[in-house]
TORKOL-4160 file (C-alpha; in steps of 0.2 Angstrom, whole numbers, padded with zeros to 4 digits, m for minus):
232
<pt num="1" X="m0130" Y="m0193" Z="0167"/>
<pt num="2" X="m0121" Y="m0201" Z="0180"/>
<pt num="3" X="m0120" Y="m0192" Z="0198"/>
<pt num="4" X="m0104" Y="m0180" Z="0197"/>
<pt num="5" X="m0102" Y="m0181" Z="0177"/>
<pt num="6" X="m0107" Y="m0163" Z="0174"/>
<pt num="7" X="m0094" Y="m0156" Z="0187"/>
<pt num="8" X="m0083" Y="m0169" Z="0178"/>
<pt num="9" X="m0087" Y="m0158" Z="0160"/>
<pt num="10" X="m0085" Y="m0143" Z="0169"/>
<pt num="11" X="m0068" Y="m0146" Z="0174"/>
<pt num="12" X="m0061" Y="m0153" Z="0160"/>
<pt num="13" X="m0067" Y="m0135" Z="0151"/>
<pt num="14" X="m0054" Y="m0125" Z="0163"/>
<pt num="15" X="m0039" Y="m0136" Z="0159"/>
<pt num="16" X="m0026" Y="m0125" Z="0152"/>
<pt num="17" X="m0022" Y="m0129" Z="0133"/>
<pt num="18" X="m0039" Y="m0139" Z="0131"/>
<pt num="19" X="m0049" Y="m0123" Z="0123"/>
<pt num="20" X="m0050" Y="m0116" Z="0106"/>
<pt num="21" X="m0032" Y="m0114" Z="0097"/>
<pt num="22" X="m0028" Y="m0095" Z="0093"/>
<pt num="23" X="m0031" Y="m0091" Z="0076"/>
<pt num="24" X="m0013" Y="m0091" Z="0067"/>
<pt num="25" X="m0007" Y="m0072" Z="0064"/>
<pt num="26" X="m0009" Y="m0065" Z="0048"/>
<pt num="27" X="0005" Y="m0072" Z="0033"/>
<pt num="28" X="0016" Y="m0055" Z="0033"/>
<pt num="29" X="0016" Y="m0055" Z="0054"/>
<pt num="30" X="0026" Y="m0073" Z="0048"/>
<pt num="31" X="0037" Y="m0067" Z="0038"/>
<pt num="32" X="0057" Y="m0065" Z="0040"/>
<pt num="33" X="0055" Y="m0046" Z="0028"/>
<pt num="34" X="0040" Y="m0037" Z="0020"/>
<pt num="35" X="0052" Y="m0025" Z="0013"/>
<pt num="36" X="0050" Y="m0012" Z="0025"/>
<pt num="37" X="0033" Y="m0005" Z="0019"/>
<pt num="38" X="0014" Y="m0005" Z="0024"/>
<pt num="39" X="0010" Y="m0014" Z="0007"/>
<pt num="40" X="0012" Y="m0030" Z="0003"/>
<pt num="41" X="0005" Y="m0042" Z="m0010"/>
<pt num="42" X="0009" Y="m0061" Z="m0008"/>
<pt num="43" X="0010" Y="m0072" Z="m0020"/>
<pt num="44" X="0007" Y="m0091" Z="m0015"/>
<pt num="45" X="0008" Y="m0108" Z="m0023"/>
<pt num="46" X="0009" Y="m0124" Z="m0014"/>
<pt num="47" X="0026" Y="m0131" Z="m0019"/>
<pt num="48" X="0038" Y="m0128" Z="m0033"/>
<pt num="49" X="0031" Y="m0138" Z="m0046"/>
<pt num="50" X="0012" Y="m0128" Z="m0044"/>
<pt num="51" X="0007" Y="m0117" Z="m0057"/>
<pt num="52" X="m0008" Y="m0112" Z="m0047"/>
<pt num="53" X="m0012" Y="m0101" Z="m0031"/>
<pt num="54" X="m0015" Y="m0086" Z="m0022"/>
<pt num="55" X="m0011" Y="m0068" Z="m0023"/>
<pt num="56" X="m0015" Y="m0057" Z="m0008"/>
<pt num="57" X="m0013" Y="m0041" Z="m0007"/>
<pt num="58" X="m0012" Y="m0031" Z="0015"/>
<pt num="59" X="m0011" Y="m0015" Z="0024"/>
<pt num="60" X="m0001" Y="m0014" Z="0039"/>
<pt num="61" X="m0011" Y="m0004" Z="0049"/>
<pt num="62" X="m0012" Y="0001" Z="0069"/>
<pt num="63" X="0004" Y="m0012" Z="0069"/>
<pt num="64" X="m0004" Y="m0027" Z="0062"/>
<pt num="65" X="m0009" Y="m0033" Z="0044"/>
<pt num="66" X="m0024" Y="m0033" Z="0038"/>
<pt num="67" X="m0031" Y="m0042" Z="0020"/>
<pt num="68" X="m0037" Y="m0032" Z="0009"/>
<pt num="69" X="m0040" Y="m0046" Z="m0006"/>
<pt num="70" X="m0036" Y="m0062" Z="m0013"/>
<pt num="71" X="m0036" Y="m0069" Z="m0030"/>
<pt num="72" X="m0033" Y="m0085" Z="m0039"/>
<pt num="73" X="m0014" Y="m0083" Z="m0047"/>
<pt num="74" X="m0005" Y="m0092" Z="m0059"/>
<pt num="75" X="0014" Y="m0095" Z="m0061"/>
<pt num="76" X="0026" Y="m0103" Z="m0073"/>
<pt num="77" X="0023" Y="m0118" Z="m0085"/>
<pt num="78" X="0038" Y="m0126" Z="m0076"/>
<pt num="79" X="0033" Y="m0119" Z="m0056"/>
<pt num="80" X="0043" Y="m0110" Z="m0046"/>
<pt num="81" X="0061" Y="m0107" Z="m0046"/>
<pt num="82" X="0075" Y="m0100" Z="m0032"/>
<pt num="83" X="0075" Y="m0081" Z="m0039"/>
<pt num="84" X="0094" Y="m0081" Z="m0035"/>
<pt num="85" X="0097" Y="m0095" Z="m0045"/>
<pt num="86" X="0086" Y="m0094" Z="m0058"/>
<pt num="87" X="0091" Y="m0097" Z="m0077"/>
<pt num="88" X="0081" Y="m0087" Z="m0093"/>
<pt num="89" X="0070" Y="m0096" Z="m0103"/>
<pt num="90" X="0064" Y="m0109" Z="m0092"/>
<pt num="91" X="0047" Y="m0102" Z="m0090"/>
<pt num="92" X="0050" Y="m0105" Z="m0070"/>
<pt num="93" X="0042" Y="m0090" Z="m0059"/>
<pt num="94" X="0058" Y="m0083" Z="m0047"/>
<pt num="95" X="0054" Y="m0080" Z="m0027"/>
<pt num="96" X="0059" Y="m0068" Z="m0017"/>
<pt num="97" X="0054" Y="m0051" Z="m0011"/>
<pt num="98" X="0055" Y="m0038" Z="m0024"/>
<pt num="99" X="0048" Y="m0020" Z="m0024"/>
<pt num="100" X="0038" Y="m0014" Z="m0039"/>
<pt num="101" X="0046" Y="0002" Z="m0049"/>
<pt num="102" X="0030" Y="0007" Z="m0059"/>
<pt num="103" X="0013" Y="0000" Z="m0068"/>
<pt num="104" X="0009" Y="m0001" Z="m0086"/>
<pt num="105" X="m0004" Y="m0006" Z="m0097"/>
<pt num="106" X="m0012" Y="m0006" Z="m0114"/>
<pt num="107" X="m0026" Y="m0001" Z="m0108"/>
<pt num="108" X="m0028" Y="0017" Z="m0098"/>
<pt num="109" X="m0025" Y="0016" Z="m0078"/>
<pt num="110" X="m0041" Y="0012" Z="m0069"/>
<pt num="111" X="m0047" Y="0027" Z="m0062"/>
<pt num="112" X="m0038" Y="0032" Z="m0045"/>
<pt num="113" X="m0022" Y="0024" Z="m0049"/>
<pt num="114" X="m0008" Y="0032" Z="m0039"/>
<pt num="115" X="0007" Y="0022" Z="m0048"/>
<pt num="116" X="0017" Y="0028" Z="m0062"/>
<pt num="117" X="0008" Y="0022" Z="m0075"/>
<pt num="118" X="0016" Y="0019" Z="m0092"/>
<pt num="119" X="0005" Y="0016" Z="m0106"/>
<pt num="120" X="0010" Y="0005" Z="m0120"/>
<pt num="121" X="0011" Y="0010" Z="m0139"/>
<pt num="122" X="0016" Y="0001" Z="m0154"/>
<pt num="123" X="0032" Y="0004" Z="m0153"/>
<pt num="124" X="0034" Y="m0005" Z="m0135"/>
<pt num="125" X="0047" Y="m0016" Z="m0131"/>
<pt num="126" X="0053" Y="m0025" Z="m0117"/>
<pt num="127" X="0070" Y="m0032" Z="m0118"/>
<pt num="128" X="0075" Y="m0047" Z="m0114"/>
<pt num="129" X="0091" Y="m0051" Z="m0126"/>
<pt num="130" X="0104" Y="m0055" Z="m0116"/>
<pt num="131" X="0119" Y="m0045" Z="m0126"/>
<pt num="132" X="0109" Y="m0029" Z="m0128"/>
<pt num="133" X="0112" Y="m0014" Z="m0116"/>
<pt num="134" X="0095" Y="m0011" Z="m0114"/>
<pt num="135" X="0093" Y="m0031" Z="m0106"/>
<pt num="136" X="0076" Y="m0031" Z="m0091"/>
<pt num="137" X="0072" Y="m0015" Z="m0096"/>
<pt num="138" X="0058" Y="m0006" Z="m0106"/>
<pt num="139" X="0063" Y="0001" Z="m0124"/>
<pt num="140" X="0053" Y="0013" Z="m0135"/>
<pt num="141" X="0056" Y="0010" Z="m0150"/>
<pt num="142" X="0064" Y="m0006" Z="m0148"/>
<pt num="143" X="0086" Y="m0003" Z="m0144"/>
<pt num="144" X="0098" Y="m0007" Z="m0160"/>
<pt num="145" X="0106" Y="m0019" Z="m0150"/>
<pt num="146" X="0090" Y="m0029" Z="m0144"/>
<pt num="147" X="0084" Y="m0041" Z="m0155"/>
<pt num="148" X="0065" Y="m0043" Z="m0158"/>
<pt num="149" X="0066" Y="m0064" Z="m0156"/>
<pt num="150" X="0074" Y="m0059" Z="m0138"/>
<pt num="151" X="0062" Y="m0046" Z="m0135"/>
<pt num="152" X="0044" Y="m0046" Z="m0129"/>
<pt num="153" X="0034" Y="m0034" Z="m0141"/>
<pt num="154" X="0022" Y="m0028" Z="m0127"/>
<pt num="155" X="0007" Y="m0024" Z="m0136"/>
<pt num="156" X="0005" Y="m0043" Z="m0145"/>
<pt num="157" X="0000" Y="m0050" Z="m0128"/>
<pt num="158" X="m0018" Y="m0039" Z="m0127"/>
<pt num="159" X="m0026" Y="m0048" Z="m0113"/>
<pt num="160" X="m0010" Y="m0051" Z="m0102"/>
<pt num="161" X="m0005" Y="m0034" Z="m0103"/>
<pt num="162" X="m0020" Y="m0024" Z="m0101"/>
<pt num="163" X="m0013" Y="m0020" Z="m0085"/>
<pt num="164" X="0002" Y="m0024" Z="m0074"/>
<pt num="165" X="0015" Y="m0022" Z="m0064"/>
<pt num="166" X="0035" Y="m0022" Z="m0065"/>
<pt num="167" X="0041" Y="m0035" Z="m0052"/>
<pt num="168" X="0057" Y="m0029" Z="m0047"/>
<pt num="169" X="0066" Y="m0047" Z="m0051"/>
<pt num="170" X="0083" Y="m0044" Z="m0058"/>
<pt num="171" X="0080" Y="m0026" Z="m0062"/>
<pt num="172" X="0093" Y="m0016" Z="m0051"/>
<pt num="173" X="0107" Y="m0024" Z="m0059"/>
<pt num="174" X="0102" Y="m0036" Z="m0068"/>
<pt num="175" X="0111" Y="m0054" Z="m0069"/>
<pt num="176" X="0115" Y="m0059" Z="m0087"/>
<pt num="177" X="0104" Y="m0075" Z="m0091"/>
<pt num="178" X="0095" Y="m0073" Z="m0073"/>
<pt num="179" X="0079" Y="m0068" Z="m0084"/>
<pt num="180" X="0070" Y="m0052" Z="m0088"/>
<pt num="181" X="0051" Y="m0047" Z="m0088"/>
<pt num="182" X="0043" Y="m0053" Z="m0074"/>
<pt num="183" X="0026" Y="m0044" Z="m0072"/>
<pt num="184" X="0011" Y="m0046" Z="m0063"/>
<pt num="185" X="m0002" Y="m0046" Z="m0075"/>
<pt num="186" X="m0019" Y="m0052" Z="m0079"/>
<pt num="187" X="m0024" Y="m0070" Z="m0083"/>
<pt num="188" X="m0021" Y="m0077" Z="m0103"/>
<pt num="189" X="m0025" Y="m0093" Z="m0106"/>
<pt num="190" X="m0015" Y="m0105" Z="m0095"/>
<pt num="191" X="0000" Y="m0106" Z="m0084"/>
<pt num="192" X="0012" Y="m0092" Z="m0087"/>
<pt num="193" X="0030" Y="m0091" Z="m0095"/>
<pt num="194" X="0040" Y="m0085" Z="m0078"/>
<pt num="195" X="0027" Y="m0071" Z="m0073"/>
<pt num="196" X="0012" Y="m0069" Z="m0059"/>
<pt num="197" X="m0004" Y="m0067" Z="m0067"/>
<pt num="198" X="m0020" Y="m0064" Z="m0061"/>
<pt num="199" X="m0038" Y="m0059" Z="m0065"/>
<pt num="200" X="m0043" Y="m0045" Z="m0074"/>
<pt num="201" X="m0054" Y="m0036" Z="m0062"/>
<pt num="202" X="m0042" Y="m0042" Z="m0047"/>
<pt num="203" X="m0028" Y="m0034" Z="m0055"/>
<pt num="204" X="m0038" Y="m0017" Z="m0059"/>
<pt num="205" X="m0041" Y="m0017" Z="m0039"/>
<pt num="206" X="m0024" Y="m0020" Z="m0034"/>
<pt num="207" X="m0019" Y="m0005" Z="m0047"/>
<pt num="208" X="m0032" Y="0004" Z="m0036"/>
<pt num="209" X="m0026" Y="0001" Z="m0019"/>
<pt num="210" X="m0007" Y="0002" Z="m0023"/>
<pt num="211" X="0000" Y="0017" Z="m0016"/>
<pt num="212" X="0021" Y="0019" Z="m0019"/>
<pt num="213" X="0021" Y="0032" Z="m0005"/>
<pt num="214" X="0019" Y="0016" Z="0006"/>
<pt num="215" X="0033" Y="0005" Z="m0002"/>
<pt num="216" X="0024" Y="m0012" Z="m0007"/>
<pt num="217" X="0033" Y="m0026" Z="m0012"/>
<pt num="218" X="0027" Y="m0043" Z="m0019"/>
<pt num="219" X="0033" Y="m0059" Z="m0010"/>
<pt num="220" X="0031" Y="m0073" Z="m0021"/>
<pt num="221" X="0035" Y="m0091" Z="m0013"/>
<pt num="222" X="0027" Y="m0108" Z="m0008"/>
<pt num="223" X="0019" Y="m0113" Z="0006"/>
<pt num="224" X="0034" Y="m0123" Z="0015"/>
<pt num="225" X="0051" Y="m0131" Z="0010"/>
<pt num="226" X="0067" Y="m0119" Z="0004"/>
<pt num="227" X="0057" Y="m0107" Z="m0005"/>
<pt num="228" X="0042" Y="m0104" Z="0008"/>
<pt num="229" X="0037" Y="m0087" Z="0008"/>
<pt num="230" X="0040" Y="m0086" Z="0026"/>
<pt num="231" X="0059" Y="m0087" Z="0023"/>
<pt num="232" X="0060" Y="m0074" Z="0012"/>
């Protein structure tokens, strides 16, 4: 080494800006709203047209957010749609930020599950005909008004619907034609028709952690562009 190289090595180390970079913070410390609780799962996909990508579900705790586990996720056929400006049938998943009113399942609640928990029966219905009253909504038996070809008879869908969750998406006042039953649910055989879907044992864990005295909400979105979950 040449006569005053090291000292040259030395001082290049204590230029400011030439060290490590910071690690980014967490993806809910990125975010415009995480609803307001200390749960939150994320749902992730790298642009609109994905149908692959990653479901994480945090803890705010001590003022930061902490990851509690990820999972491969899968979305719509058709990708990811604007959840404002959505339209039925077009087996797109909506962003936003939604909260989750309750679980349900055709199988029983894994043990330790703090969510209302509803279990589905024969007679289970979700609704999903637009002229009906009962429209986004669960219906036992199915309503009068709701037809069965506009209606998703829960119990067919065995493997999707051992277990989920009711993404809040339209539910509050629902939009006529917006789109109804959008669930996080476990993994059938390929991309989904609109919902989030995820492994089986990932979604038994997220039924486990889940507590609704903590408010968590789903933030579905794609990495960058108009409907990065960033912005929501």
């Amino acid at each position: 080494m040449r006569p005053g190289a090291v000292a040259l090595v030395v001082s290049s180390l204590l230029v400011p800006g030439t060290g490590p970079a910071a690690p980014a913070p967490p993806l809910p410390a990125r975010m415009a709203d995480t609803g307001g609780g200390t749960q939150l799962i994320t749902a992730v996909a790298p642009k609109r047209a994905s149908t692959t990508g990653t479901v994480t579900w945090w803890d705010r705790e001590d003022g930061r957010w902490v990851k509690r586990g990820s999972a491969p996720a899968r979305f719509g056929a058709n990708g990811l749609a604007a959840g404002a400006t959505r339209k039925q049938g077009t087996n797109t998943t909506p962003t936003g930020l939604y909260g989750l009113p309750y679980a349900f399942g055709i199988k029983a609640a894994p043990r330790g599950t703090a969510y209302t928990y509803r279990r589905v029966r024969q007679d289970s219905w979700w609704c999903q005909d637009n002229d009906s009253r009962s429209y986004n909504r669960w219906s036992e038996p199915r309503a009068a008004d709701c037809r069965a070809a506009e209606s998703e008879h829960l119990i067919t869908y065995s493997a999707q619907y051992a277990h989920a969750l009711v993404i809040g998406f339209n539910y509050e006042r629902p939009v006529r034609g917006r789109g109804a039953g959008i669930f996080l649910h476990v993994h059938g055989r390929g991309a989904t028709a609109g919902c989030v879907s995820v492994p089986g044992k990932a979604m038994r864990r997220i039924l486990m952690w889940a507590d609704p005295a903590r408010r968590p909400h789903i933030a579905v979105g794609t990495r960058s562009g108009s409907t990065a979950v960033t912005r929501l």
